[in-house]
MARPA-824250 format. One line per field, with one value per residue: x, y, z of N, C-alpha, C, O in turn; residue in three letters. Coordinates in pm, whole numbers. Layout:
! residues N
n_xx	[X/...] $
n_yy	[Y/...] $
n_zz	[Z/...] $
ca_xx	[X/...] $
ca_yy	[Y/...] $
ca_zz	[Z/...] $
c_xx	[X/...] $
c_yy	[Y/...] $
c_zz	[Z/...] $
o_xx	[X/...] $
o_yy	[Y/...] $
o_zz	[Z/...] $
residuo	[ALA/...] $
END
This chain:
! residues 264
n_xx	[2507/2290/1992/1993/1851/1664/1639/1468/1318/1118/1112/1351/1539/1511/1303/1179/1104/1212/1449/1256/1215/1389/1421/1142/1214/1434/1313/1140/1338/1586/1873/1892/2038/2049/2036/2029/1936/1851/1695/1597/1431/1328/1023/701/818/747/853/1100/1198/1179/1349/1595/1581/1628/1890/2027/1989/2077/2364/2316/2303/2152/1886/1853/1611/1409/1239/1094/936/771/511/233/-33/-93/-274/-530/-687/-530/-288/-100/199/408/700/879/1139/1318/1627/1530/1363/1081/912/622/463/188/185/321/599/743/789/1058/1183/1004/983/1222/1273/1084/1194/1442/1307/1307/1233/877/703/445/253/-52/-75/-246/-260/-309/-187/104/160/192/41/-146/-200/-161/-344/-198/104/183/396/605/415/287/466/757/715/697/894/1095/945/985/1266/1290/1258/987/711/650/383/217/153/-63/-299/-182/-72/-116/-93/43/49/213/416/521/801/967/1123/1362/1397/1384/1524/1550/1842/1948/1897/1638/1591/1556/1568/1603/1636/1819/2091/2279/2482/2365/2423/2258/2092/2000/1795/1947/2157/2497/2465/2349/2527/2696/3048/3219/3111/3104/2934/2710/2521/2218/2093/1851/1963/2228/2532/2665/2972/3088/3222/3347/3549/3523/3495/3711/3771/3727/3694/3624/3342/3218/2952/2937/2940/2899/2939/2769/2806/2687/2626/2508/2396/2489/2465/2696/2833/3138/3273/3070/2711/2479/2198/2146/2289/2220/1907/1737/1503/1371/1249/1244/1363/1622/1839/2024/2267/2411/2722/2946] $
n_yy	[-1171/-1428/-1605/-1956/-2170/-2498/-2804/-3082/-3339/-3585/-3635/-3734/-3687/-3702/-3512/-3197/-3137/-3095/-2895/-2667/-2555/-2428/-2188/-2064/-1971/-1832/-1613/-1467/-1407/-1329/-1366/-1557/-1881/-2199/-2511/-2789/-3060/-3354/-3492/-3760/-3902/-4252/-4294/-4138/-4179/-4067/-4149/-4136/-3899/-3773/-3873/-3800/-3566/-3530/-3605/-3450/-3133/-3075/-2972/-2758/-2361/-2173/-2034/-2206/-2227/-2480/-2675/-2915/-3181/-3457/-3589/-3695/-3684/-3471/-3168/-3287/-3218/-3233/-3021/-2757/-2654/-2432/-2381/-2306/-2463/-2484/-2361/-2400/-2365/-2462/-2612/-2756/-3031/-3139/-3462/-3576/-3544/-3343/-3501/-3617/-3353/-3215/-3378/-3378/-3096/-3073/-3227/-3117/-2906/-2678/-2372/-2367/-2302/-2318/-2260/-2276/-2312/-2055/-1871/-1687/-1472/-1512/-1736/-1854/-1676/-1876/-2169/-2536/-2818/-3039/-2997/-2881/-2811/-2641/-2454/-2356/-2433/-2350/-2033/-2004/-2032/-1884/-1588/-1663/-1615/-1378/-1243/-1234/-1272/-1546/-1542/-1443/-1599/-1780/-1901/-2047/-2388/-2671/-2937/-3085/-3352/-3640/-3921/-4284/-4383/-4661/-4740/-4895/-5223/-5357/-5685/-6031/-6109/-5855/-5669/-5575/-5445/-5233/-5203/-4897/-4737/-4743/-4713/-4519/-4719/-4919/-5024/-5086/-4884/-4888/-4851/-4828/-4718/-4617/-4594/-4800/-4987/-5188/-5057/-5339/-5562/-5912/-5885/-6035/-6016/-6044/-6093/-6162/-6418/-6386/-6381/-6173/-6120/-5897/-5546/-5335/-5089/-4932/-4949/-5047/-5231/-5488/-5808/-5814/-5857/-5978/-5933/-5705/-5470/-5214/-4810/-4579/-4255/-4088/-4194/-4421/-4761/-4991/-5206/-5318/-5462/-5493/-5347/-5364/-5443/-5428/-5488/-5610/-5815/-5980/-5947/-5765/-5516/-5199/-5167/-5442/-5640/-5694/-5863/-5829/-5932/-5992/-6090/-6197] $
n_zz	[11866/11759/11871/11952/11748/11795/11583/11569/11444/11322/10981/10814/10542/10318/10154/10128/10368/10653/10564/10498/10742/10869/10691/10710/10997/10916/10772/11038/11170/11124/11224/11426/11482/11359/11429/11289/11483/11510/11200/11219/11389/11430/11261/11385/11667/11968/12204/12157/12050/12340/12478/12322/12342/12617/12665/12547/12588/12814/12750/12596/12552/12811/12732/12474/12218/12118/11890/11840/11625/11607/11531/11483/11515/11413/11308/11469/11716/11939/12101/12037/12197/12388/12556/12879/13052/13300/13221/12931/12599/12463/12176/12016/11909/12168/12302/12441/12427/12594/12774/12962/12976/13127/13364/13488/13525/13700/13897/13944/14080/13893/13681/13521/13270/13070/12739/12586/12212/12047/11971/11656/11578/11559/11386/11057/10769/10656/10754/10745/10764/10825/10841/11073/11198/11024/10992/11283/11473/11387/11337/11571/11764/11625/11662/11921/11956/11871/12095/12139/12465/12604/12697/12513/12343/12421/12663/12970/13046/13273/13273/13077/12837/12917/12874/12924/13071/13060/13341/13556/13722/14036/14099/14206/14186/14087/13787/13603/13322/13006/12648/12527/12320/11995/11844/11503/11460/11563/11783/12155/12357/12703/12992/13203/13428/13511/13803/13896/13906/14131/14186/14311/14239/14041/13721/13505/13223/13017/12767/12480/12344/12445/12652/12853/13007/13224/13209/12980/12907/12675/12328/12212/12370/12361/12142/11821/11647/11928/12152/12358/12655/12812/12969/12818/12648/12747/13000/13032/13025/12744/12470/12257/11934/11875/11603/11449/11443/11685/11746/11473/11508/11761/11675/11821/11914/12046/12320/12404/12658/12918/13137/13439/13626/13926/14077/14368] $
ca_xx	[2496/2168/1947/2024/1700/1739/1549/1446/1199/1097/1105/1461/1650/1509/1209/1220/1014/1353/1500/1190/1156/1510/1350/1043/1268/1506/1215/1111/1404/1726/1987/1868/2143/1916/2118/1965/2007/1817/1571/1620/1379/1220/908/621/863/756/940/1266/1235/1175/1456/1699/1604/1660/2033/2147/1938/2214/2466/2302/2361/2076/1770/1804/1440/1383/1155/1037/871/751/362/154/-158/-142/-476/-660/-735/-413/-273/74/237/529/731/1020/1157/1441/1642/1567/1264/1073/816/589/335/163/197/432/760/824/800/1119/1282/875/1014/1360/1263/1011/1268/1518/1237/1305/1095/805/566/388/101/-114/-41/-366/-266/-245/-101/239/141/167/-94/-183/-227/-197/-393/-44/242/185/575/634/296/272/580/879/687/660/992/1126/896/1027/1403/1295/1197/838/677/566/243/139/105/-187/-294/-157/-124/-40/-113/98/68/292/450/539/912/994/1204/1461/1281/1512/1523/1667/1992/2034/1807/1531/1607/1475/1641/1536/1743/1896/2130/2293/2579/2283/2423/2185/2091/1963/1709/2025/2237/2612/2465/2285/2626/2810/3194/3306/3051/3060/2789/2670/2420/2169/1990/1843/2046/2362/2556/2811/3018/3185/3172/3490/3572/3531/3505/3860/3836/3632/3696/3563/3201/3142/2910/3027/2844/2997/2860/2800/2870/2523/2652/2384/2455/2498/2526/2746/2924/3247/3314/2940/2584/2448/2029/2140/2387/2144/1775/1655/1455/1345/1104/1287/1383/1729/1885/2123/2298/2561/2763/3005] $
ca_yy	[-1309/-1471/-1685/-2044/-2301/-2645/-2852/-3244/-3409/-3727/-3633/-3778/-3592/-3707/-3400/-3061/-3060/-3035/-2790/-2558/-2480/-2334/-2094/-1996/-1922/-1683/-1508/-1426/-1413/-1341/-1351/-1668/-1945/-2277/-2659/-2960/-3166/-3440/-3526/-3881/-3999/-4285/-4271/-4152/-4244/-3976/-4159/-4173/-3785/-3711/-3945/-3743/-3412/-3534/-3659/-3366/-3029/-3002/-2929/-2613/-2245/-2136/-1987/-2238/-2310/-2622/-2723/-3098/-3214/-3599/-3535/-3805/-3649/-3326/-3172/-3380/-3169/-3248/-2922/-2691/-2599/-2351/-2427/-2286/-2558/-2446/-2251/-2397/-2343/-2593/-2602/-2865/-3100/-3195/-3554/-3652/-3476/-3286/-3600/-3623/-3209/-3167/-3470/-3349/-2936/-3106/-3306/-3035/-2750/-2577/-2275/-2406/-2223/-2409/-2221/-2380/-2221/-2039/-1704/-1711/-1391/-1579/-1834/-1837/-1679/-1971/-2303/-2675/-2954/-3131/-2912/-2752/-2804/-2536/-2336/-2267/-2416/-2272/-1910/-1953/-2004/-1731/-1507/-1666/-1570/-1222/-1131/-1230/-1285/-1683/-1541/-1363/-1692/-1825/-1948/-2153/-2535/-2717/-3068/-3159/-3510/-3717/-4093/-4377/-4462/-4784/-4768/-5040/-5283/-5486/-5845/-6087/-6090/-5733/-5534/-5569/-5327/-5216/-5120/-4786/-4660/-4800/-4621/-4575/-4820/-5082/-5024/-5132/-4820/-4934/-4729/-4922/-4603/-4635/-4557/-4923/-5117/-5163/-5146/-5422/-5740/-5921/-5896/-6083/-5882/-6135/-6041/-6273/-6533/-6345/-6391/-6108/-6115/-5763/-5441/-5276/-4926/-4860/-5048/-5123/-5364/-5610/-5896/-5802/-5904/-6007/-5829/-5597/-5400/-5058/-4702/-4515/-4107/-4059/-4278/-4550/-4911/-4987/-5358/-5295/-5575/-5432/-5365/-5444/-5408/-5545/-5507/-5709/-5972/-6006/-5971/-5717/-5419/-5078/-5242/-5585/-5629/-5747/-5902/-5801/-6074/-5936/-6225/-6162] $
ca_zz	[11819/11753/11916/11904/11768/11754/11535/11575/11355/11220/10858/10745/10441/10172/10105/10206/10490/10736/10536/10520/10894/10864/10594/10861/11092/10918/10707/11107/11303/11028/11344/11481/11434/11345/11445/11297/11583/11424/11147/11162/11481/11387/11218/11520/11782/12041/12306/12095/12040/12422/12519/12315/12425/12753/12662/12417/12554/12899/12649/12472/12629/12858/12665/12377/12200/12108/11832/11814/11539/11560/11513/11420/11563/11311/11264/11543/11840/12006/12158/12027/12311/12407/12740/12952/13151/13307/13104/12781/12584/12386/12091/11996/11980/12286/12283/12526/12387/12676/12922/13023/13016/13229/13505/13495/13547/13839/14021/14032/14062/13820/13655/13471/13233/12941/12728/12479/12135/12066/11908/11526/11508/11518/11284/10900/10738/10551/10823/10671/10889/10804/10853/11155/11183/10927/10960/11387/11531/11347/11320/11678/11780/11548/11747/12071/11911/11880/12213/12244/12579/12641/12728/12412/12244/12433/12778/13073/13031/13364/13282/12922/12790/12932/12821/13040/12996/13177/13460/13556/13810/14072/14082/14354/14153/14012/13778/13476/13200/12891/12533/12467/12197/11904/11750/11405/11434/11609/11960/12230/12473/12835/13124/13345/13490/13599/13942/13906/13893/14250/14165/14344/14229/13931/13655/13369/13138/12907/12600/12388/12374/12461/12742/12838/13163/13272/13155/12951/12950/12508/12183/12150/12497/12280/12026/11658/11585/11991/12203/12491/12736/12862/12966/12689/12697/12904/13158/12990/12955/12624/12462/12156/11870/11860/11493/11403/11440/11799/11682/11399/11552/11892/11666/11955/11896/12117/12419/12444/12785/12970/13291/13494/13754/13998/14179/14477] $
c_xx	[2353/2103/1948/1877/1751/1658/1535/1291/1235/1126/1186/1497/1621/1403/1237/1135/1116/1392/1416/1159/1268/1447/1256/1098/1341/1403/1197/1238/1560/1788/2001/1979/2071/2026/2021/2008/1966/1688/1548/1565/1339/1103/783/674/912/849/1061/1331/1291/1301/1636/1725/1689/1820/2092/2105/2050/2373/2453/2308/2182/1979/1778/1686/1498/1300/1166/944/814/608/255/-15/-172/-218/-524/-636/-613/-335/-109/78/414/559/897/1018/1258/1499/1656/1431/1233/913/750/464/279/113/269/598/842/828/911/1173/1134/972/1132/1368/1152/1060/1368/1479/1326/1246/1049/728/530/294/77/-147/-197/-367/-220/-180/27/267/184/71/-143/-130/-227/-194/-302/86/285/350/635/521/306/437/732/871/731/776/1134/1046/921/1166/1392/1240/1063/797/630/420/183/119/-31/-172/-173/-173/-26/-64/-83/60/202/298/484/713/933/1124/1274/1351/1399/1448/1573/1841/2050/1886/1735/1541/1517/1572/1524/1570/1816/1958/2169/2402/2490/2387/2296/2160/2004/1878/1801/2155/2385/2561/2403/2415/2713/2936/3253/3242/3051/2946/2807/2523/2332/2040/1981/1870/2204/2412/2678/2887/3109/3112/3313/3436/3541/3559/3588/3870/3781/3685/3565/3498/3140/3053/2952/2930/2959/2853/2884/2815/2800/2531/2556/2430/2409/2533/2572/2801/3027/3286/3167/2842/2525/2278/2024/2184/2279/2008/1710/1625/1437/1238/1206/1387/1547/1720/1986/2133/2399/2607/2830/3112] $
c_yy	[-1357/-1571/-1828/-2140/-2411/-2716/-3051/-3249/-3574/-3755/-3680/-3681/-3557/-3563/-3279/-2970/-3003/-2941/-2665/-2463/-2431/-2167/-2033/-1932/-1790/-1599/-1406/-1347/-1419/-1367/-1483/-1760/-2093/-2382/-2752/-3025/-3298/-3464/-3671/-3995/-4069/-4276/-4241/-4189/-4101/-4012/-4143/-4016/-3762/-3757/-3823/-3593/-3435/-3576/-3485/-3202/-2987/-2949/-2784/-2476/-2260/-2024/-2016/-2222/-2421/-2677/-2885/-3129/-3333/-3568/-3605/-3772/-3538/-3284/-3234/-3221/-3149/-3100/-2890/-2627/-2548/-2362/-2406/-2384/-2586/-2384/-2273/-2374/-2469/-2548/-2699/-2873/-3169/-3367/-3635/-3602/-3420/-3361/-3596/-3495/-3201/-3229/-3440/-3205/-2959/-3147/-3213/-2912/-2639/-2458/-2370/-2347/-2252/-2303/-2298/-2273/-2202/-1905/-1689/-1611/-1405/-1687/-1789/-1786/-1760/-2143/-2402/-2707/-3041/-3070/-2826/-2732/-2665/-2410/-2270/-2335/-2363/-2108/-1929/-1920/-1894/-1623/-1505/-1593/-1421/-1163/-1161/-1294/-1432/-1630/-1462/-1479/-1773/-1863/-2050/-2259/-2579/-2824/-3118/-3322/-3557/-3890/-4160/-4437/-4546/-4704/-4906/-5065/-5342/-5651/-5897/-6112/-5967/-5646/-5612/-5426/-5361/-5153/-5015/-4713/-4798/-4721/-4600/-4674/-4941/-5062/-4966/-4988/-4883/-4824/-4789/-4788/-4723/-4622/-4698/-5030/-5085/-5216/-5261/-5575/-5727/-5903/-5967/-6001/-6013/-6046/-6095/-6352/-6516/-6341/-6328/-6054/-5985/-5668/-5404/-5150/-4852/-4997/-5123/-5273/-5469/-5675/-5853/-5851/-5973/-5906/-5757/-5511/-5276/-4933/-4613/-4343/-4013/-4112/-4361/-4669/-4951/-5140/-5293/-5407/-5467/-5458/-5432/-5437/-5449/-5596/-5594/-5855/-6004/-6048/-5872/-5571/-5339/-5172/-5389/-5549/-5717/-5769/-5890/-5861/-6023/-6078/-6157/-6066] $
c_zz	[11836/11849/11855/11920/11739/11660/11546/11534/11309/11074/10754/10617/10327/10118/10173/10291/10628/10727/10532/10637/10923/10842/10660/10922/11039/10855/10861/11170/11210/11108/11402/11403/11443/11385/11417/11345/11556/11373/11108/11279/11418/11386/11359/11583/11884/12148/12235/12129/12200/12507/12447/12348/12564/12751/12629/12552/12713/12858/12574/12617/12652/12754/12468/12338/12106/12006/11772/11723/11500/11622/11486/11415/11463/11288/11355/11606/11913/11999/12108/12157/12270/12548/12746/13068/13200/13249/12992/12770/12461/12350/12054/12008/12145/12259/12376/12500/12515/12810/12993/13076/13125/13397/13503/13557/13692/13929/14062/14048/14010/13753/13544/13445/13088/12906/12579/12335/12062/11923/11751/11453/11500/11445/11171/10886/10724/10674/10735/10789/10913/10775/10937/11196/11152/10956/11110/11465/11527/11386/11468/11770/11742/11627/11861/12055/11918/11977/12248/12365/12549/12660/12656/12301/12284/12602/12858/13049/13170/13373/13082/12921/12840/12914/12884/12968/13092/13223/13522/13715/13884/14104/14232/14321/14081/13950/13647/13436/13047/12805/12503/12386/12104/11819/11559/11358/11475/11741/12023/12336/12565/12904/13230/13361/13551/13743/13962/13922/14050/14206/14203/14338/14059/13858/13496/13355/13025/12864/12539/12442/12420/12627/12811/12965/13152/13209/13120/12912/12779/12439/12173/12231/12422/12207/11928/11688/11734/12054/12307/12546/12803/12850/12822/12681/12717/12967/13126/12951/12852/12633/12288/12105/11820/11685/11391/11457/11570/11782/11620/11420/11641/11831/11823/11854/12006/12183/12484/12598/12801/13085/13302/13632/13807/14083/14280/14409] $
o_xx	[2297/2189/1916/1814/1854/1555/1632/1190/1333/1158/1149/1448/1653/1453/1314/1104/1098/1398/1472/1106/1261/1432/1287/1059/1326/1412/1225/1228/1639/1779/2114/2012/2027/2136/1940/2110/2056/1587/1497/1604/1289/1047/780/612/1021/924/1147/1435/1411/1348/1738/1826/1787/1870/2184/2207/2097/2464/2539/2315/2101/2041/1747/1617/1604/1271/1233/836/793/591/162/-98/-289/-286/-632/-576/-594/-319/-15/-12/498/477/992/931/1313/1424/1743/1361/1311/828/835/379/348/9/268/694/961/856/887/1211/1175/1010/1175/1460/1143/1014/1397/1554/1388/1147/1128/651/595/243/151/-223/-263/-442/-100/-132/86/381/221/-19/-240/-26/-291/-121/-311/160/369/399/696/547/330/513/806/964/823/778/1228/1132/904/1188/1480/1181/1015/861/558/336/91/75/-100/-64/-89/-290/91/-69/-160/50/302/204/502/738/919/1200/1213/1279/1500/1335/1616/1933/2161/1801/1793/1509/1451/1651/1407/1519/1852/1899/2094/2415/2522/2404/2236/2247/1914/1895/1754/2244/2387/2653/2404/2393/2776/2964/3346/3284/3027/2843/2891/2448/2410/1948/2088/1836/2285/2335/2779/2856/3199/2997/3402/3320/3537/3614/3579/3929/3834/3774/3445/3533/3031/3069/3067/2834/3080/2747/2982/2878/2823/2433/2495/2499/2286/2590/2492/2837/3002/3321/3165/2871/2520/2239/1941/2143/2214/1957/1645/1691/1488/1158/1223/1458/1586/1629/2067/2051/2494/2529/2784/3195] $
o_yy	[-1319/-1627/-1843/-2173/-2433/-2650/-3120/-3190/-3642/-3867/-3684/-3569/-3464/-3509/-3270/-2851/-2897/-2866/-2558/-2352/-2372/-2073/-1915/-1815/-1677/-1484/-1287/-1232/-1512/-1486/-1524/-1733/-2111/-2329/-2794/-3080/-3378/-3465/-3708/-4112/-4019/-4250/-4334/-4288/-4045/-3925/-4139/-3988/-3738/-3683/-3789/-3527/-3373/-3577/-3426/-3164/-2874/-2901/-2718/-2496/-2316/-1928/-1943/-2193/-2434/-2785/-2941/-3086/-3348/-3531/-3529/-3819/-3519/-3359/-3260/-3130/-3034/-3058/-2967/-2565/-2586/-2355/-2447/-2393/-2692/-2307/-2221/-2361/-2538/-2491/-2788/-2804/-3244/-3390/-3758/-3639/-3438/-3313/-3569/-3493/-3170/-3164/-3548/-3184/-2870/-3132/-3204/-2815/-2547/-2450/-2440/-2308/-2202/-2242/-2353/-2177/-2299/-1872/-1680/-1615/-1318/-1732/-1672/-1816/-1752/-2206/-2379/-2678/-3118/-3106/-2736/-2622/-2593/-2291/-2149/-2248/-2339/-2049/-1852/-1818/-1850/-1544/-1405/-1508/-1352/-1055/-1129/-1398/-1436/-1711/-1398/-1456/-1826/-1858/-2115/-2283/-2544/-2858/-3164/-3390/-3502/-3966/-4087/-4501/-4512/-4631/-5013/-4991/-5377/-5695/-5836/-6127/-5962/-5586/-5710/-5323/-5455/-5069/-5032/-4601/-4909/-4663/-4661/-4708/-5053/-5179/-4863/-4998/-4946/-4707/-4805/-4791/-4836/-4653/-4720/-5148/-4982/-5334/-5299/-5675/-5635/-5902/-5950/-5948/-6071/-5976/-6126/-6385/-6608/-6300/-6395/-5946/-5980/-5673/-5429/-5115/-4729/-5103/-5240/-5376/-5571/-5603/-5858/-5929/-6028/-5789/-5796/-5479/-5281/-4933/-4593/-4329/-3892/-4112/-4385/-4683/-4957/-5200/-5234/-5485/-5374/-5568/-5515/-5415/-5571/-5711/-5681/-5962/-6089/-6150/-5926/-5529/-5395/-5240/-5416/-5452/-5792/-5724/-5921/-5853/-6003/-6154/-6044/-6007] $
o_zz	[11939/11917/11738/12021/11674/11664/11515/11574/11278/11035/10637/10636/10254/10019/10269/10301/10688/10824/10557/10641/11031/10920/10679/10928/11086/10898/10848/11213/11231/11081/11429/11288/11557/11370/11500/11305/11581/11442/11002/11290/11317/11493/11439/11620/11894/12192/12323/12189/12217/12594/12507/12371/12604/12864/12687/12609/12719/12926/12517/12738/12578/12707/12375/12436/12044/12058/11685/11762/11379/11738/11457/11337/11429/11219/11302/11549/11952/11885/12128/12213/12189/12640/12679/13156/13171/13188/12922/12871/12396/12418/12046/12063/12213/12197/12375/12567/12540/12920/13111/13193/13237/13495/13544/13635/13777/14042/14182/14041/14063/13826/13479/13533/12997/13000/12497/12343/12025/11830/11725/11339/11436/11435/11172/10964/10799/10652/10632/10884/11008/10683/10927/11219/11231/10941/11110/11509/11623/11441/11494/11839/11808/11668/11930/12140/11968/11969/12357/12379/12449/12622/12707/12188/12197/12662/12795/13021/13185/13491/12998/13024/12794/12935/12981/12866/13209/13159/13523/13782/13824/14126/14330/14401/14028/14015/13599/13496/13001/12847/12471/12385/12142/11728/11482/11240/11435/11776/11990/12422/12508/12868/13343/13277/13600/13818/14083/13949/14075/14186/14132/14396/13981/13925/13407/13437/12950/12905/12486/12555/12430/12714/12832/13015/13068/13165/13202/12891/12766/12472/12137/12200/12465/12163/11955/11776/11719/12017/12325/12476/12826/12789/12750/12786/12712/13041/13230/12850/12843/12725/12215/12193/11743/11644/11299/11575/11554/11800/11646/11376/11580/11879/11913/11759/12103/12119/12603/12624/12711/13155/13214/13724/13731/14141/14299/14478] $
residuo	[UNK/UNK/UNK/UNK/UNK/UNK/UNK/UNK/UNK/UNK/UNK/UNK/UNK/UNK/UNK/UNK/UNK/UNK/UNK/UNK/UNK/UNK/UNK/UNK/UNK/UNK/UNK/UNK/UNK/UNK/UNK/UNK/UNK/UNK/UNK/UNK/UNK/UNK/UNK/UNK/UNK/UNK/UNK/UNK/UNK/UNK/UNK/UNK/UNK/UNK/UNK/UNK/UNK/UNK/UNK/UNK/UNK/UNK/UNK/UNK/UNK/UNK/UNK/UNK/UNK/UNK/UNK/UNK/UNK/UNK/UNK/UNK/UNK/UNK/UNK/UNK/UNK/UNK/UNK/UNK/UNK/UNK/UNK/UNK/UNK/UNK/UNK/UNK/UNK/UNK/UNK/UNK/UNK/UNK/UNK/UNK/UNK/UNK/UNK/UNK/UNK/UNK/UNK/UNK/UNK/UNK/UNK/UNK/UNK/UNK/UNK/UNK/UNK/UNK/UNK/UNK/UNK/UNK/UNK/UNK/UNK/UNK/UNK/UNK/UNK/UNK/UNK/UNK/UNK/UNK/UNK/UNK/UNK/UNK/UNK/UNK/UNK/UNK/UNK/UNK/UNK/UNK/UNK/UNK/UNK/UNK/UNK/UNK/UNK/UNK/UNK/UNK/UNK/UNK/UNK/UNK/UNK/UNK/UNK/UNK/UNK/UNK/UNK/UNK/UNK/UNK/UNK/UNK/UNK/UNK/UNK/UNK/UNK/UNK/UNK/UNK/UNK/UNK/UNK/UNK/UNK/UNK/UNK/UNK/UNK/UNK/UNK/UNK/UNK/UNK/UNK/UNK/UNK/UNK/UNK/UNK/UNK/UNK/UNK/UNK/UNK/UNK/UNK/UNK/UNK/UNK/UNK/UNK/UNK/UNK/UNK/UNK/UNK/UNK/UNK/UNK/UNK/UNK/UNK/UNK/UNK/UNK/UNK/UNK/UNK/UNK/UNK/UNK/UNK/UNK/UNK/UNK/UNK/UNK/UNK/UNK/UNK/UNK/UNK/UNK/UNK/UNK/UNK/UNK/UNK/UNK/UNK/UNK/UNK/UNK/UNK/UNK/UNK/UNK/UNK/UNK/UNK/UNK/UNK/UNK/UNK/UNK/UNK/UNK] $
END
C-alpha cells in the first residue's frame, strides 16, 4: 500500500493548480495515495493553514507527508523546507506553517529534523518563481514517498519561521480569547480549551454584542437562529447560530477578541 500525502493549499477549486500537484506526485511516486485535505485556506492565511495542521495531522497514520501550500512569499528568498516532526513529515514554505506541529513536537520532545530544500535534483526540471507548489514541493514529497533520505535534499535548518498565535490571557473574572477560525457554516472557533472551563461555575461568554450564558453539549440544545457556545470536536470553544451563520449574525471576523465571566 502506498504512501499517504496530504495536500492543503490556498488555491480553492476553481483552476488547476490543486489538481496538478496530484499529477507531480504520481508521475514520481505512482503508489503514493494523495488526500486533498484542503484547498480552501483562506487567501495568504498562513496562520489558518498552521492551525489546521495542528487539528487534523494526529489523525493520519505515522509517516504521513504533509504538503502545505499557502505561499505568498513565492520567488522571494524565503526558504522550502522539508521536516520530520514526530512521526509525520511536512513540506513547505518556510513562513510560519510549521508553527504549531514545530511547538507541539518541542513540548512533547519529539524527533525533530528540518532541512532547507536546496537540492534541485528533486525538483522539476523546469522551476517557476510562482509555482514552487507544483515545481519543488510536490516533486519533493513524491521523492520523500519513495524512500528518499531527509538529508539528500539539502542542509540542516534549526531555526524555521515561526508565527505568534495568541494565547488566551486571564482576567479577574475568567479568560480573554481570540476567534481564530471561521469555518464554513460561520461557526466561531476560540484559543479557549475545555481545560479553561471549571465544571462547577457558571459562565457567560460575550462577543460583540452577544450575550450567551452556559455552554450546551451540540447544535440541537439551541433555539434556531440564537447563538450557542459549546466544545467543538477539538475540544475548542466554539460560538455557533444554531441553524445559521454566527460571523454573519454576530459581524465578527478571525482576530476579534472575547470574554469569558465565570460566576459561583
Amino acid at each position: 500500500m502506498g504512501q499517504i500525502i496530504t495536500l492543503t493549499t490556498d488555491f480553492g477549486q476553481s483552476d488547476y493548480d490543486a489538481g496538478v500537484l496530484s499529477g507531480v506526485i504520481w508521475r514520481i511516486a505512482p503508489e503514493a495515495r494523495v488526500i486533498d485535505l484542503s484547498h480552501e485556506i483562506p487567501r495568504h492565511a498562513v496562520l489558518q493553514a498552521s492551525l489546521l495542521l495542528g487539528r487534523c495531522t494526529p489523525y493520519f497514520p505515522y509517516g504521513t507527508i504533509h504538503v502545505v501550500v499557502v505561499d505568498p512569499g513565492v520567488g522571494t528568498e524565503r526558504r522550502g523546507l522539508a521536516a520530520r516532526l514526530g512521526g509525520q513529515w511536512f513540506v513547505g514554505p518556510d513562513n510560519g506553517l510549521l508553527t504549531q506541529m514545530w511547538q507541539r513536537a518541542r513540548a512533547e520532545q519529539l524527533p525533530v529534523e528540518i532541512v532547507h530544500l536546496t537540492n534541485p535534483r528533486y525538483w522539476l526540471e523546469s522551476v517557476s518563481a510562482i509555482f514552487h507548489g507544483r515545481d519543488i514541493f510536490a516533486p519533493v514529497a513524491a521523492h520523500l514517498a519513495a524512500g528518499l533520505p531527509l538529508s539528500e535534499l539539502g542542509p540542516p535548518v534549526s531555526d524555521p519561521i515561526l508565527i505568534h498565535i495568541p494565547q488566551p490571557e486571564r482576567s479577574s473574572t475568567g479568560w480573554r480569547g481570540t476567534i481564530l477560525h471561521v469555518d464554513a457554516f460561520g461557526n466561531l472557533s476560540t484559543n479557549l480549551e475545555r481545560r479553561h472551563f471549571p465544571s462547577s461555575r457558571s459562565v457567560e461568554i460575550r462577543l460583540a454584542e452577544a450575550r450567551i450564558r452556559g455552554l450546551v453539549p451540540t447544535f440541537g440544545e439551541g433555539q434556531p437562529g440564537e447563538p450557542v457556545a459549546l466544545f467543538d470536536s477539538s475540544g475548542m470553544l466554539s460560538i455557533c447560530v444554531v441553524n445559521g451563520n454566527a460571523a454573519a449574525r454576530l459581524g465578527v471576523q478571525i482576530g476579534d477578541p472575547l470574554e469569558v465571566h465565570f460566576g459561583e
